[in-house]
C-alpha positions as CSV (number, residue, x, y, z in Angstrom):
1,X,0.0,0.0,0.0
2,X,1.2,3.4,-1.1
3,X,1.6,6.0,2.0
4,X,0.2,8.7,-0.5
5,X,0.0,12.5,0.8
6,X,-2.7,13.5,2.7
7,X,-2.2,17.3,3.6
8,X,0.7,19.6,3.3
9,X,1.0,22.2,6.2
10,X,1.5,26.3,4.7
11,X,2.9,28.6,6.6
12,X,1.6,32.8,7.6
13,X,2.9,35.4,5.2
14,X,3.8,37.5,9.1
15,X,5.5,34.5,10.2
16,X,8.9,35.7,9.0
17,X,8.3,39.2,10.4
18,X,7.5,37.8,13.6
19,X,10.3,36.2,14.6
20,X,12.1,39.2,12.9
21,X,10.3,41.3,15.8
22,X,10.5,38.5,18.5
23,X,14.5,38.8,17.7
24,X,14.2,42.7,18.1
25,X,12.6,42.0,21.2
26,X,15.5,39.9,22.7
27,X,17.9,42.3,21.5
28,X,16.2,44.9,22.7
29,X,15.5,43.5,26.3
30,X,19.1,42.4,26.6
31,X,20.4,45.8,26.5
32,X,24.1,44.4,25.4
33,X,22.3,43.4,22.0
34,X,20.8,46.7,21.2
35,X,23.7,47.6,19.0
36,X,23.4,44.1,17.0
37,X,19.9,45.2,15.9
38,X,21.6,47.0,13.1
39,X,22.8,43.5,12.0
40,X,19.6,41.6,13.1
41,X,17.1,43.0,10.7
42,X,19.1,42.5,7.4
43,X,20.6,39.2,8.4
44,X,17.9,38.4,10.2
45,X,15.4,38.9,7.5
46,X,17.9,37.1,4.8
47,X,17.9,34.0,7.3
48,X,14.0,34.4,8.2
49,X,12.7,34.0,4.4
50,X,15.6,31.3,3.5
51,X,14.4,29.1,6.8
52,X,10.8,29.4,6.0
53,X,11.4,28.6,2.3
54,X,12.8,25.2,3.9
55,X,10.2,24.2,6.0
56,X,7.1,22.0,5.8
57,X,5.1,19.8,7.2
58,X,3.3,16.8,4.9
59,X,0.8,14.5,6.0
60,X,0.4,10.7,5.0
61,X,-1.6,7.8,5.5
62,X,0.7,6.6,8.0
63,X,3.3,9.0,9.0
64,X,3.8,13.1,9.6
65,X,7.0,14.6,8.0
66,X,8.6,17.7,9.1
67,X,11.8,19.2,7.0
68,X,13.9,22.7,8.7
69,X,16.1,24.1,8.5
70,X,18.9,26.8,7.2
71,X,22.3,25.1,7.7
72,X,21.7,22.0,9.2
73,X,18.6,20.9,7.7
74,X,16.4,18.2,9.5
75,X,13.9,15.8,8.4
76,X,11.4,14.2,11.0
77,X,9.3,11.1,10.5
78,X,6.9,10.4,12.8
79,X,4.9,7.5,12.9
80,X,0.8,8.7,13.6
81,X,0.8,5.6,15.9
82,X,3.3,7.2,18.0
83,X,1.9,10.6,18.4
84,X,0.1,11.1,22.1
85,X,-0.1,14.7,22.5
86,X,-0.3,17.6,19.8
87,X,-0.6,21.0,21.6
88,X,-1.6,24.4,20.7
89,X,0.2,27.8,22.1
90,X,0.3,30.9,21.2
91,X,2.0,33.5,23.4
92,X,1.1,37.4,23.6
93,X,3.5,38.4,20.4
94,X,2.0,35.4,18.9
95,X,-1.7,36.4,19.4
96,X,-0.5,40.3,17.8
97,X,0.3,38.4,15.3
98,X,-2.2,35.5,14.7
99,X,0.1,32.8,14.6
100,X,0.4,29.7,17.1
101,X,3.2,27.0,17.6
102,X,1.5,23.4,17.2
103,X,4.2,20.9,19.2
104,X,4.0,17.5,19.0
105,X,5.0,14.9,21.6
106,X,6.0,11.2,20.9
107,X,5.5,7.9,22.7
108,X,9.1,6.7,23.7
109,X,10.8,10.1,23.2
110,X,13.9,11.3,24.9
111,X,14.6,14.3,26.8
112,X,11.8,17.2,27.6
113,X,9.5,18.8,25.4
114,X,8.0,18.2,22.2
115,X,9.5,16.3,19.5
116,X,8.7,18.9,16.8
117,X,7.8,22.2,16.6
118,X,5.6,24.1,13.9
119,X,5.2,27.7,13.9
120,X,2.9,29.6,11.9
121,X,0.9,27.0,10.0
122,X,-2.1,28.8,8.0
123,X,-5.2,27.3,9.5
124,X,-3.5,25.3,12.7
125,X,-6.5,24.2,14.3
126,X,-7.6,22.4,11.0
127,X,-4.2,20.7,10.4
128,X,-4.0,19.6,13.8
129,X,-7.0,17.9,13.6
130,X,-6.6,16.3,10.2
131,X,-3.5,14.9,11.7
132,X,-5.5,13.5,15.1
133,X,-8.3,12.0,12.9
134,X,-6.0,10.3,10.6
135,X,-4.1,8.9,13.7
136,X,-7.4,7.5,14.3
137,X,-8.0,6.1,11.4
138,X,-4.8,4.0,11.5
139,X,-5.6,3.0,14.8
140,X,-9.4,1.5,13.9
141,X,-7.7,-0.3,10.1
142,X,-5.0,-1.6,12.9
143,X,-7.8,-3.4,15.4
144,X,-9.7,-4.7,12.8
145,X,-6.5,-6.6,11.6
146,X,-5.7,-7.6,15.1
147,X,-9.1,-9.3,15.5
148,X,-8.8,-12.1,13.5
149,X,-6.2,-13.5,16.0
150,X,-8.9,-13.6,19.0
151,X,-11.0,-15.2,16.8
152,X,-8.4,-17.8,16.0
153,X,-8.2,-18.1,19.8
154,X,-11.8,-18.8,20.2
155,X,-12.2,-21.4,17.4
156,X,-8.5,-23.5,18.9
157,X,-10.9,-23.3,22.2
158,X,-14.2,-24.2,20.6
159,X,-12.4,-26.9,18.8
160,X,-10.7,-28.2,21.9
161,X,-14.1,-28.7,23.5
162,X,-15.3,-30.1,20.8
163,X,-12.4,-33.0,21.1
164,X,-13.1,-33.3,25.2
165,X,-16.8,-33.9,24.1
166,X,-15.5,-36.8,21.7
167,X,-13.5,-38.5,24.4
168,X,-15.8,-38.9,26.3
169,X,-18.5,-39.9,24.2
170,X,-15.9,-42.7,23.0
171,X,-15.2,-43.4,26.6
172,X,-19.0,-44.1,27.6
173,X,-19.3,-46.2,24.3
174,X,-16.0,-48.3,24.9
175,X,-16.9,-51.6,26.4
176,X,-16.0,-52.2,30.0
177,X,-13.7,-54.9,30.4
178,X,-15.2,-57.7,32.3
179,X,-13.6,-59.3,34.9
């Protein structure tokens, strides 16, 4: 079976110009890097629109892919099976600009936090719950496979009564020996 795309996460047009701000911010609030904002916004907005042009997020039948990056870029597969918790936030420069971070958290993952992090995806709530009912779907086509062993379990017992029901019918038609 073909794991064929699903849905493709897009990101805010404000999303580069948010973390542009949220950097100005930092800067700003760390007094020592208030000189470095004469750097920040035209690196920052070179490195802004060439790390957003590198991310996305694609949806399958069985899996959620994540690529970022700017210099070292990173590819995540995650499993929909594996997925137990994909949260929502949105923090106050992120509600000025209408934009929310969706994390993701994995069964069996190491360290703290989420496993990925998505900012900015256009229409989050949507995505977020494409992603959770596809999870389910995998979940349902994977217990409706696993039934067919119970079954198997029931007819080894059925068939095992069956035989003690034959013994003893062979028993109680066997000829006692006479003495």
């Amino acid at each position: 079976m073909a794991d064929e795309q699903q849905v493709s996460a897009h990101f805010h047009a404000n999303l580069g110009l948010y973390w542009l701000v949220s950097g100005a911010v930092f800067f700003t609030v760390s007094i020592v890097g208030i000189p470095l904002l004469l750097l920040w916004f035209p690196l920052g907005l070179w490195a802004v629109r060439r790390y957003i042009a590198n991310m996305s997020a694609e949806l399958t039948e069985q899996k959620l892919i994540v690529r970022k990056g700017l210099l070292t870029r990173t590819e995540n597969t995650i499993p929909l099976d594996k997925i137990t918790d994909m949260a929502l936030i949105q923090g106050p420069l992120m509600r000025l600009f209408g934009i929310h971070k969706l994390t993701v958290e994995t069964a069996g993952q190491s360290g703290h936090g989420a496993l990925i992090n998505l900012v900015g995806v256009v229409d989050v709530q949507a995505f977020r719950e494409r992603v959770l009912y596809q999870k389910s779907l995998l979940n349902q086509r994977k217990e409706n496979v696993s039934q067919p062993p119970a079954l198997d379990a029931l007819l080894v017992e059925n068939l095992q009564q069956i035989n003690a029901t034959l013994l003893r019918i062979e028993q109680a038609l066997t000829p006692k020996n006479r003495q």
